[in-house]
N, CA and C atoms as an extended XYZ file, in Angstrom:
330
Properties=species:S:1:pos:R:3:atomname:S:1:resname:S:1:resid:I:1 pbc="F F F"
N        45.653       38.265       68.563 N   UNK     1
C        45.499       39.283       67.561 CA  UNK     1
C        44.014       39.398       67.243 C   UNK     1
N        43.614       40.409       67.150 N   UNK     2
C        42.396       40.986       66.940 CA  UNK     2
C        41.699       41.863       65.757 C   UNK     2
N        41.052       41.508       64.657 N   UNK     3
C        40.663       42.145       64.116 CA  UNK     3
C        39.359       43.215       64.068 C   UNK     3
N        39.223       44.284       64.083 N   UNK     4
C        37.900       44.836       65.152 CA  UNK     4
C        37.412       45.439       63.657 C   UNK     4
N        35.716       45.077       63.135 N   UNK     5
C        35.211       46.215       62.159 CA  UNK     5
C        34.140       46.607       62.696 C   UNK     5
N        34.159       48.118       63.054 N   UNK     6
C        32.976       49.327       63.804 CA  UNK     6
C        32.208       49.319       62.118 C   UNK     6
N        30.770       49.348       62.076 N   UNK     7
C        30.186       49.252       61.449 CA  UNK     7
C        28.626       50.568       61.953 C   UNK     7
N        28.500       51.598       61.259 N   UNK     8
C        27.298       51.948       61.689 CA  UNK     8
C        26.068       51.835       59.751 C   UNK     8
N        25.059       51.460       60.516 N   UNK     9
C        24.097       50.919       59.350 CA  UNK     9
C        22.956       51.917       59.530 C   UNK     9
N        22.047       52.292       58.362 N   UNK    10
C        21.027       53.439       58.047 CA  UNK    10
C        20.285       52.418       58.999 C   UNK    10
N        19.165       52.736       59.992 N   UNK    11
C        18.192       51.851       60.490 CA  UNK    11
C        16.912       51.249       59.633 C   UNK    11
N        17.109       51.545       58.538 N   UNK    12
C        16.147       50.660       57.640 CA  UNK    12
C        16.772       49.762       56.830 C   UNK    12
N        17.616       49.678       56.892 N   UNK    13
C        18.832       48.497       56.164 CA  UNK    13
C        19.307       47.545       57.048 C   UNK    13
N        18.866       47.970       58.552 N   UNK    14
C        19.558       47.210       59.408 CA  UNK    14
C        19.682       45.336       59.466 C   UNK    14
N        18.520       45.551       59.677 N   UNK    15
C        17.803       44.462       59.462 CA  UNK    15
C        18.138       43.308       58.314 C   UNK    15
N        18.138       43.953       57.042 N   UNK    16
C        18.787       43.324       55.555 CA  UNK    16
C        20.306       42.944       56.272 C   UNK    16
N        20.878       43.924       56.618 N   UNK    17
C        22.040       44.498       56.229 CA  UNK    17
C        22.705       42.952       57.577 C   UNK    17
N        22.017       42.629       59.039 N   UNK    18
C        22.502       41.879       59.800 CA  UNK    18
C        22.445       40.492       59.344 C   UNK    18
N        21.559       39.831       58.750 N   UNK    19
C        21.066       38.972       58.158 CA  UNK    19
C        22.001       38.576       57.121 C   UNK    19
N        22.203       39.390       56.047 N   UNK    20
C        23.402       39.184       55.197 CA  UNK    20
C        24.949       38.962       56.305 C   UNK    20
N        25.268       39.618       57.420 N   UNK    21
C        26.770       39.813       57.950 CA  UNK    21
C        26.327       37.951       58.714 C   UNK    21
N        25.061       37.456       59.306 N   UNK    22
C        25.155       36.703       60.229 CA  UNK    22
C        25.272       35.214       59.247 C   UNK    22
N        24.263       35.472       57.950 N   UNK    23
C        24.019       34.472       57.027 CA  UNK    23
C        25.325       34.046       56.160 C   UNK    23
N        26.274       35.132       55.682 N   UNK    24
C        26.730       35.240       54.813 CA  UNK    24
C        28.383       35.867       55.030 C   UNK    24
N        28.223       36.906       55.357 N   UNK    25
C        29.659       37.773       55.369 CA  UNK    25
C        30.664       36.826       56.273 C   UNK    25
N        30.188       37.378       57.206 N   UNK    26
C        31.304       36.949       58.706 CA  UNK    26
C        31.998       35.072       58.590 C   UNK    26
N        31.003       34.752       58.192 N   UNK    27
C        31.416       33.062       58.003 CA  UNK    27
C        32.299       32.999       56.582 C   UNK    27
N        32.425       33.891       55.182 N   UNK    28
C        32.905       33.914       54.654 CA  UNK    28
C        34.263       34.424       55.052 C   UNK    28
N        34.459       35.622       55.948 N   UNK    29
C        35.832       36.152       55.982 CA  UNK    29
C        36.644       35.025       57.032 C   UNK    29
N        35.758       33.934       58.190 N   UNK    30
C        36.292       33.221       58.657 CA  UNK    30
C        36.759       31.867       57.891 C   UNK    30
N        36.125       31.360       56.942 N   UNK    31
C        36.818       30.384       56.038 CA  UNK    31
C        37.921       30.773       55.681 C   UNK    31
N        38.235       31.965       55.273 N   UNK    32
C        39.547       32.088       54.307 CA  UNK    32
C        40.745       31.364       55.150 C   UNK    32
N        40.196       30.958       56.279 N   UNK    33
C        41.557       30.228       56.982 CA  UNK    33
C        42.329       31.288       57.780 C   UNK    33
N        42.484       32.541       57.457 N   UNK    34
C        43.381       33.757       58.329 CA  UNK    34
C        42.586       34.182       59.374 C   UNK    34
N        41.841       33.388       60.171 N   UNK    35
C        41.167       33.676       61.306 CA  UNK    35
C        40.370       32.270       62.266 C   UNK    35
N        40.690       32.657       63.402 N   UNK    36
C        40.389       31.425       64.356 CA  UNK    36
C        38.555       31.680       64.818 C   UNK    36
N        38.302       32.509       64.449 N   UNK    37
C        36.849       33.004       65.005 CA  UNK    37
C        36.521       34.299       64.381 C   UNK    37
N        34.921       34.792       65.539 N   UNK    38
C        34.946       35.570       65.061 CA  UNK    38
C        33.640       36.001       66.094 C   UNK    38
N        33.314       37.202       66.893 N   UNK    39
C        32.025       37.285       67.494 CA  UNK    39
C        31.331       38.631       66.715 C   UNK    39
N        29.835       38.545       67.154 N   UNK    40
C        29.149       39.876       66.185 CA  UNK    40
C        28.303       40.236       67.442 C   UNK    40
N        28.286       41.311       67.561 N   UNK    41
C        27.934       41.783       68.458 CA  UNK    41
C        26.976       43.339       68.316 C   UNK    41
N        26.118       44.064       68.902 N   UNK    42
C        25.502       44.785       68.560 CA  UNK    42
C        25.822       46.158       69.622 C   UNK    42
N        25.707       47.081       69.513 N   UNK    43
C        25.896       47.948       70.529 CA  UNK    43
C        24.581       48.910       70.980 C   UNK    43
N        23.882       48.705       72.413 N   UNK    44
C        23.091       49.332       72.872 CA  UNK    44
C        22.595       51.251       72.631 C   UNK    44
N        23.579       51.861       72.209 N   UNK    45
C        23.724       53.078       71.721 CA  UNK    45
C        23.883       53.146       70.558 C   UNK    45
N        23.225       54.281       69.624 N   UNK    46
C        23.282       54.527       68.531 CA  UNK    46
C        23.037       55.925       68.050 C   UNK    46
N        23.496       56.160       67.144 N   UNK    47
C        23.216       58.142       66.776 CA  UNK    47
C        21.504       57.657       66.324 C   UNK    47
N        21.090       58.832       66.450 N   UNK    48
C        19.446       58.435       65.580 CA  UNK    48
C        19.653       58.187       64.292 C   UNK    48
N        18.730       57.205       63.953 N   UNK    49
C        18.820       56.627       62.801 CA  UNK    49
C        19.464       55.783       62.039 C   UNK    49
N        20.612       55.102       63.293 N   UNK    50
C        21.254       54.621       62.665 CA  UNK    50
C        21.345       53.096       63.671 C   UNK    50
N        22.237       52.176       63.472 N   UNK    51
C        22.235       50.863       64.370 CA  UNK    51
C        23.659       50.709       64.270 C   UNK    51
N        24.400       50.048       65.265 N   UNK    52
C        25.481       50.099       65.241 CA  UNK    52
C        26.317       48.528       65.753 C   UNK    52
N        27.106       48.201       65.098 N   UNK    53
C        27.584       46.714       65.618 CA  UNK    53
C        28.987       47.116       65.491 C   UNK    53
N        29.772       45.566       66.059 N   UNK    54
C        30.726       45.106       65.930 CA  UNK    54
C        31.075       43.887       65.251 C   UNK    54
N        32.207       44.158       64.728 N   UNK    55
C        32.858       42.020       64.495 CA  UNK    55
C        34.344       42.195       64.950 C   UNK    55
N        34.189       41.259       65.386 N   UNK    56
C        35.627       40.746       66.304 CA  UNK    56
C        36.248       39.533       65.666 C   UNK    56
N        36.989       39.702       64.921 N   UNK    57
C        37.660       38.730       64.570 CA  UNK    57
C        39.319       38.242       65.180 C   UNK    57
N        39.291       36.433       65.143 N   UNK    58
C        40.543       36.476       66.171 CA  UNK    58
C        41.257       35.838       65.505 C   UNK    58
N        42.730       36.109       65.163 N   UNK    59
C        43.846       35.011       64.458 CA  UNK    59
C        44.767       34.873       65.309 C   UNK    59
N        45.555       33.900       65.124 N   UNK    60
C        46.930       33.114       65.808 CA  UNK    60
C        47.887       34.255       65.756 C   UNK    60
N        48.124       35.471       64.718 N   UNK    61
C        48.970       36.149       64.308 CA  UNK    61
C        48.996       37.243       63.315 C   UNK    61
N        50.019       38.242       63.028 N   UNK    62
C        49.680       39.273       62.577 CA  UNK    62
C        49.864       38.680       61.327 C   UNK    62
N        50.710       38.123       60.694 N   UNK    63
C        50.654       37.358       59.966 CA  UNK    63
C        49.714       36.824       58.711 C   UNK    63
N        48.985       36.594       59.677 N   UNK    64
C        47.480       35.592       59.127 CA  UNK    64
C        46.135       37.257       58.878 C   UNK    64
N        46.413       38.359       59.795 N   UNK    65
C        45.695       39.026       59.308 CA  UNK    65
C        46.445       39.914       58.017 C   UNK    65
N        47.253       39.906       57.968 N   UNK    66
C        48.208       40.319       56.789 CA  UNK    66
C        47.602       39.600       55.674 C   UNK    66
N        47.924       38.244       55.821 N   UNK    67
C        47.597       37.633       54.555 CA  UNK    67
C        45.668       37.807       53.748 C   UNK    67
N        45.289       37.846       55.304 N   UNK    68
C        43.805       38.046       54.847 CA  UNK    68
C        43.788       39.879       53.765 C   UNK    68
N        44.362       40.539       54.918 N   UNK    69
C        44.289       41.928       53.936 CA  UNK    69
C        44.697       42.248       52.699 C   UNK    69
N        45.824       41.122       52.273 N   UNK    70
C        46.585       40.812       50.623 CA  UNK    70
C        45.893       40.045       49.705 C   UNK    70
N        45.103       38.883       50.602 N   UNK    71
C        44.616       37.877       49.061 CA  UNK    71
C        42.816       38.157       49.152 C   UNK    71
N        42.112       38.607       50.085 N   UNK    72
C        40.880       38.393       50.370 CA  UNK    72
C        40.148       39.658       50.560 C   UNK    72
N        40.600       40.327       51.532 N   UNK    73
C        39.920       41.575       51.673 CA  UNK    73
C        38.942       42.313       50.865 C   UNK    73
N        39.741       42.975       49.397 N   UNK    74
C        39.289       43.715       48.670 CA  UNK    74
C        37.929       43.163       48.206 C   UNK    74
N        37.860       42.191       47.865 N   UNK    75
C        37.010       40.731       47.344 CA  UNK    75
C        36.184       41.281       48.034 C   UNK    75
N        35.799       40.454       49.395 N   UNK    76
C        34.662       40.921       50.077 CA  UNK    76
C        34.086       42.249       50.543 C   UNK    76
N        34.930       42.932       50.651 N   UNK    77
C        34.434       44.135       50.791 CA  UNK    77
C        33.824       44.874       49.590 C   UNK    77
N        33.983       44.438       48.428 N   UNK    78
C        33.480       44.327       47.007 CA  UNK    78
C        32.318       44.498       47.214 C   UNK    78
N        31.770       42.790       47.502 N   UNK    79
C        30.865       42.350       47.629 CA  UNK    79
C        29.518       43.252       48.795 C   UNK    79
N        30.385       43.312       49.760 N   UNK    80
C        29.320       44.049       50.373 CA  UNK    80
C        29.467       45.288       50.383 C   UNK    80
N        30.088       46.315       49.602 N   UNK    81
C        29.970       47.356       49.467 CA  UNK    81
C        28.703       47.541       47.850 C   UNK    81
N        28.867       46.794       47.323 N   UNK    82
C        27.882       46.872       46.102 CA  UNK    82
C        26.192       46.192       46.809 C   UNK    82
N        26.279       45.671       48.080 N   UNK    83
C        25.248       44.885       48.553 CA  UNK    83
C        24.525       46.322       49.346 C   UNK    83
N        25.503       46.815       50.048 N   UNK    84
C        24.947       48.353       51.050 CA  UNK    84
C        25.434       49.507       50.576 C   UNK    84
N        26.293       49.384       49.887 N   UNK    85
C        26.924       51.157       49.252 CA  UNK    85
C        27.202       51.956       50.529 C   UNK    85
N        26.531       52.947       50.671 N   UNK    86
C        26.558       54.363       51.163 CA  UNK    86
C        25.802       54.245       52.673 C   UNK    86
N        24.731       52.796       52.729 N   UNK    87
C        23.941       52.575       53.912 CA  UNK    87
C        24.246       52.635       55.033 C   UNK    87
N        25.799       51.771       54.827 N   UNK    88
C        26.837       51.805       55.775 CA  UNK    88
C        28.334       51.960       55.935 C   UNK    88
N        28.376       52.409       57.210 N   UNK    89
C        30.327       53.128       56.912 CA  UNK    89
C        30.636       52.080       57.857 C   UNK    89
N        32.188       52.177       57.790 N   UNK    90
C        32.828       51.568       58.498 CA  UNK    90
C        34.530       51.947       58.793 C   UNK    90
N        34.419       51.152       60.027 N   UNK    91
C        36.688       51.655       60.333 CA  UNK    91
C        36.615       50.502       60.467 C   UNK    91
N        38.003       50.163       60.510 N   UNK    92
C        38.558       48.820       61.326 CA  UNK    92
C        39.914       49.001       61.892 C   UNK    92
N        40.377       47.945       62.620 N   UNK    93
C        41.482       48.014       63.311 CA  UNK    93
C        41.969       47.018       63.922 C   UNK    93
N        43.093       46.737       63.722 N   UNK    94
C        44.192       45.556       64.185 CA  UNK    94
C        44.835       45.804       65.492 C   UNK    94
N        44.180       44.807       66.548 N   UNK    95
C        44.922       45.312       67.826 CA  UNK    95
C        45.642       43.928       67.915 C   UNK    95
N        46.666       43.990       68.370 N   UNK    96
C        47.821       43.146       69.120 CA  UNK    96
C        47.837       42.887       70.370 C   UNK    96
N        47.582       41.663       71.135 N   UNK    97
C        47.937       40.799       72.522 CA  UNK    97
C        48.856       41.807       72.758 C   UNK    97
N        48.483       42.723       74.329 N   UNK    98
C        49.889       42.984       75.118 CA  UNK    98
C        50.414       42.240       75.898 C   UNK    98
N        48.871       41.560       77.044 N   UNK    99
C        49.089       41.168       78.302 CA  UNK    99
C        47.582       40.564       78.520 C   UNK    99
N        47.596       39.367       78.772 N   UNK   100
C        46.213       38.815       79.337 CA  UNK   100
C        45.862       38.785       80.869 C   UNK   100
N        44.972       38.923       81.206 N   UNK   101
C        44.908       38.853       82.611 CA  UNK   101
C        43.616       37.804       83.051 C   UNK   101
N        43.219       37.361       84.561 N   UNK   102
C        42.513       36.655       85.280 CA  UNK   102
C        42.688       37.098       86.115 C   UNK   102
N        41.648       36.497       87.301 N   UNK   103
C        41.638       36.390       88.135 CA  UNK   103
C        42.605       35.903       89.340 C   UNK   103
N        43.110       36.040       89.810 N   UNK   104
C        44.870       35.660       90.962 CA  UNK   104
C        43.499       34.567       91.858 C   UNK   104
N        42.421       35.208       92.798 N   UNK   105
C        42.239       34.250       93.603 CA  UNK   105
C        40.741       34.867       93.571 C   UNK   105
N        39.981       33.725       93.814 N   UNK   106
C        38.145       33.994       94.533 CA  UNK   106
C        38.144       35.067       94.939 C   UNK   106
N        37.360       36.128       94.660 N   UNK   107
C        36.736       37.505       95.281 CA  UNK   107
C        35.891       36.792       96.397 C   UNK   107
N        35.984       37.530       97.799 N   UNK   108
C        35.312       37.159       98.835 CA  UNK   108
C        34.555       38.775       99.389 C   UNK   108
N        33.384       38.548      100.010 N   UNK   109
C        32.903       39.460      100.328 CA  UNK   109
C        33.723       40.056      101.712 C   UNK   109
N        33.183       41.350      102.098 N   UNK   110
C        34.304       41.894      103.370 CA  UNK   110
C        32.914       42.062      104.124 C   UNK   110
């Protein structure tokens, strides 16, 4: 289970704005216990003016992101909505394990 938040940030906040998610945010929404991880990631494209990331968050179950969205959520998003306001928007989205895949055998050249 996957928790995904698309994040785009004003490019003069960016900077503040990563620092707070790397220092502060992301390690807070992973304590609450309703999550096994979590990666942050940045994305090479951006509209002008703006910077754009990801967070990937991973739980055991839908469950556990349920519970995060009932006792915790509002809380932090509190917090960093009074920290950036309007600087930055955001979606998110809950994807669900269909099917994992690997590799079957060594790729060999032809």
């Amino acid at each position: 289970m996957f928790y995904v938040v698309y994040v785009e940030v004003e490019a003069d906040a960016a900077a503040e704005w990563e620092a707070y998610m790397r220092g502060h945010h992301i390690q807070e929404v992973v304590d609450t216990g309703c999550f096994t991880g979590a990666i942050f990631a940045s994305l090479d494209e951006a509209p002008e003016g703006r910077c754009c990331f990801r967070t990937i968050y991973t739980a055991d179950d839908r469950a556990a992101v349920d519970r995060y969205f009932a006792t915790f959520a509002a809380g932090l998003r509190d917090d960093h909505n009074r920290r950036f306001g309007s600087r930055v928007s955001a979606r998110r989205e809950v994807l669900e394990v269909i099917s994992r895949f690997a590799p079957l055998a060594p790729v060999t050249g032809e």
